[in-house]
N, C-alpha and C positions, 0 to 999 in steps of 0.2 A: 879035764881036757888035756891034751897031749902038748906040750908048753911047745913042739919041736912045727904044731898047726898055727905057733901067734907069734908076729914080731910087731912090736911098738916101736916107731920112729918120732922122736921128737924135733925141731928145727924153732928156731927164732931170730925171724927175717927183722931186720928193725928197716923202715921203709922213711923216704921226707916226701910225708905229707899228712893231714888230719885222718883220723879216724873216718870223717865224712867224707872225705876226699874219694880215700883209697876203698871205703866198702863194697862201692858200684861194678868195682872191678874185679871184683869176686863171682865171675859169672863167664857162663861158658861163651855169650855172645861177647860182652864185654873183653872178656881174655883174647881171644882173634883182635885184637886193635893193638893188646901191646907185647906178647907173647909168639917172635916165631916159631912157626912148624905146625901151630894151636888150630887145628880141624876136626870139627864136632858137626853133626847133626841131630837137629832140634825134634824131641820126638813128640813132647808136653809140653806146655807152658802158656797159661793164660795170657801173661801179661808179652810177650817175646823176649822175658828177661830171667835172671833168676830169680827162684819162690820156692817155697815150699810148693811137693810136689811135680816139680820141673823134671824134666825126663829128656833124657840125652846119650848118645853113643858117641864113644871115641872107637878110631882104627888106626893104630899107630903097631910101631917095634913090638910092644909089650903085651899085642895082640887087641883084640875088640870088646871094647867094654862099655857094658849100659848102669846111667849114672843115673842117682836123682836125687834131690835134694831134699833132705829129711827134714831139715832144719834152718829156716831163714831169717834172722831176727836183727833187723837195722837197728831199732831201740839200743840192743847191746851190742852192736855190733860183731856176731856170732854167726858162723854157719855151717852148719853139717851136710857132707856129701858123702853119698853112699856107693858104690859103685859095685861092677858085681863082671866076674867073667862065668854063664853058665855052668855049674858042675865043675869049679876051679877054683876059682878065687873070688874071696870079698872083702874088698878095705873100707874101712871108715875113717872119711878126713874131718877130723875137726880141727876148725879156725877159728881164732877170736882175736879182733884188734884191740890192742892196749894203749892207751895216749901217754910217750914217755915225755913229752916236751911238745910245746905249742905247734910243730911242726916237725915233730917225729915220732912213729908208733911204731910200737912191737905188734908184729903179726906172729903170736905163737900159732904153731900149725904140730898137730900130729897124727901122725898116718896108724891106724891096725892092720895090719896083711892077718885075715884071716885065712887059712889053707883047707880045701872042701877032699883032698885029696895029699894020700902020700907022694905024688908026684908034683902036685903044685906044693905041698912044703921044699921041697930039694930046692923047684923055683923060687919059692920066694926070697928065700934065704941066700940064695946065690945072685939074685938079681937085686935085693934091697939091703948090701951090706951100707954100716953104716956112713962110709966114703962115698957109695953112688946117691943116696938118698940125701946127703948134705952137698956133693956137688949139683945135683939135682933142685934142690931148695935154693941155692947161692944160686945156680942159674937164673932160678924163677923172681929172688930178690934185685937181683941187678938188670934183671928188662925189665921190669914192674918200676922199680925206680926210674931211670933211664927214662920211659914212656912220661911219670912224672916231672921230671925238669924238662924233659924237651915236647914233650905233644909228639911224638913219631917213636916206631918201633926199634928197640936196638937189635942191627941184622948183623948175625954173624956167618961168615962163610964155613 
């Protein structure tokens, strides 16, 4: 494979709060309570939550993308999201919560940008250098947090 079609991003959010706590919020309904700008439409899902299965579209800056969840597993608290822009692009997010201390966990998270096209490698590479993809994650750490100590969203203008 052509190394110039895969970029691996890796990130390690450390979050205050349980494993238990924080897993629920790994969910595209769930994400809308503490994540501004976070608009999705539910396309599958038995339960109206995340699951295996679960099927959902974003339409944001980065264009329109349909997600689902390959991988749901509270037990270990793990989850794989799949997302896909038709005949362009497909990333694979994998998540897993770490318990570093009775009230803080490491959310390792790492992104694949697969490129289905030589014109989405130019994108992706230009839109997921490693500075936008770690302000990107520190964003997503620090409302997630935030949402934790306070019960409301952190809005920035």
């Amino acid at each position: 494979m052509d190394n110039k079609k895969k970029i691996i991003r890796k990130y390690q959010q450390t979050l205050e709060g349980t494993k238990e706590e924080i897993f629920p919020f790994l969910c595209p309904v769930r994400e809308k309570e503490w994540l501004q700008d976070w608009e999705y439409k539910m396309i599958y899902s038995e339960s109206g939550y995340a699951e295996k299965g679960c099927i959902f579209e974003t339409n944001n800056n980065y264009g329109c993308y349909r997600w689902i969840i390959t991988k749901h597993d509270k037990d270990n608290n793990q989850i794989q999201f799949i997302k896909m822009k038709e005949n362009y692009i497909i990333v694979i997010i994998d998540i897993y919560l770490e318990e570093k201390s009775k009230k803080l966990t490491y959310c390792n998270i790492e992104y694949t940008f697969i490129s289905l096209s030589d014109e989405a490698s130019v994108t992706i590479y230009k839109e997921n250098t490693e500075e936008a993809f770690n302000k990107h994650m520190k964003k997503w750490e620090d409302s997630l947090n935030y949402y934790l100590k306070h019960a409301k969203m952190l809005l920035e203008e």
